[in-house]
N, C-alpha and C positions, 0 to 999 in steps of 0.2 A: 596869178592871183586868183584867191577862190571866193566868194562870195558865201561871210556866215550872219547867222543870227546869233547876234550876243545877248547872253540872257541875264552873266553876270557881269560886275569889275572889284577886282580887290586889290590892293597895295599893301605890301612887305615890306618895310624899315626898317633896319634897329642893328643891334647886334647880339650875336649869341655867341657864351663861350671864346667871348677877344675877337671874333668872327664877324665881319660886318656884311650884312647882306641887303638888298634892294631890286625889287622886284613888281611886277604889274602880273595879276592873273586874269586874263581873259574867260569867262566860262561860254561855250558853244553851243548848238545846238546841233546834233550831227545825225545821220539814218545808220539804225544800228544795220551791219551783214544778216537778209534773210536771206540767204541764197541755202544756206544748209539746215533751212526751216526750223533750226530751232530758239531763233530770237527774231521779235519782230516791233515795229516802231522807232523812238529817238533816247535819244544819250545826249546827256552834257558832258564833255570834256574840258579839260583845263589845258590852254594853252598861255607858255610864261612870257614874258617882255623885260629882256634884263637892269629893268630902272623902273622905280614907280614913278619916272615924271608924266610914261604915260599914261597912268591912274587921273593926272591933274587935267591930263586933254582928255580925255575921255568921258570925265565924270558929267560936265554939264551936259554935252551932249546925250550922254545914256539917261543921265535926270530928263530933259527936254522932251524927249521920245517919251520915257512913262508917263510925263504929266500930259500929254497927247494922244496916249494909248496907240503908241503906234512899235510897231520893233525896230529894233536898235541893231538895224546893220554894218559890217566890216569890210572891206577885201582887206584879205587876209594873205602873203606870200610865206609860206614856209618852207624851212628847208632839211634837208637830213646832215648832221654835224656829227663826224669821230667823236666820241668819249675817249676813246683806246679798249686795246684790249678786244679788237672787233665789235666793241657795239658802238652802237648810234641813238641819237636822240633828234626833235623834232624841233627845232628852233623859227618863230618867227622871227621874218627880218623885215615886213615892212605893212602898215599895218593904216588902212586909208577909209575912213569914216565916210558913210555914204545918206544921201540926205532920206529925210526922214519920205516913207512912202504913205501913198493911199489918202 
C-alpha cells in the first residue's frame, strides 16, 4: 500500500445506453517523471473504485479534513489487471483512509 493525497471524490451512477454503470473516482496527487528534464512538479490522476458506495465512506471524511484545512489522505493498494489483448489497466483494490494530520 502507497500512501496518497486525495485531492478529489466523485461518484458515477446511472445507466447509459441499457448500460448500468457504478463507480467511485479517486483524484491523486502524484510527482510528475523529471528524470528526462522535461516535465517538473505534480499531476492529478484519476484512480476508479468499482462501486460508488465508496463515494458514501469517503465523503464525510474528505468534507471533515476541508473544513479543518488539513489533507485528506489514503493508502492506497493497486494493482495491474489483463484487459486482453496484452494490455493492462491499474485497478484499486483496497483503499484505507488515514487520520487527519498536523
Amino acid at each position: 500500500m502507497s500512501k496518497y493525497l486525495v485531492t478529489g471524490i466523485k461518484m458515477s451512477k446511472g445507466e447509459f445506453e441499457g448500460k448500468a454503470y457504478d463507480s467511485t473516482t479517486l483524484f491523486v496527487d502524484l510527482r510528475l517523471d523529471e528524470s528526462k528534464g522535461t516535465q517538473v512538479g505534480r499531476s492529478t490522476a484519476e484512480f476508479k473504485w468499482p462501486n460508488s458506495e465508496m463515494f458514501h465512506t469517503l465523503k464525510p471524511l474528505f468534507e471533515a479534513a476541508r473544513k479543518a484545512n488539513k489533507p485528506f489522505y489514503c493508502e492506497i493498494e493497486r494493482e495491474e489487471v489483463s484487459i486482453g489483448k496484452g494490455q493492462t489497466r491499474m485497478e484499486i483494490s483496497s483503499i484505507q483512509p488515514l487520520p487527519l494530520q498536523g
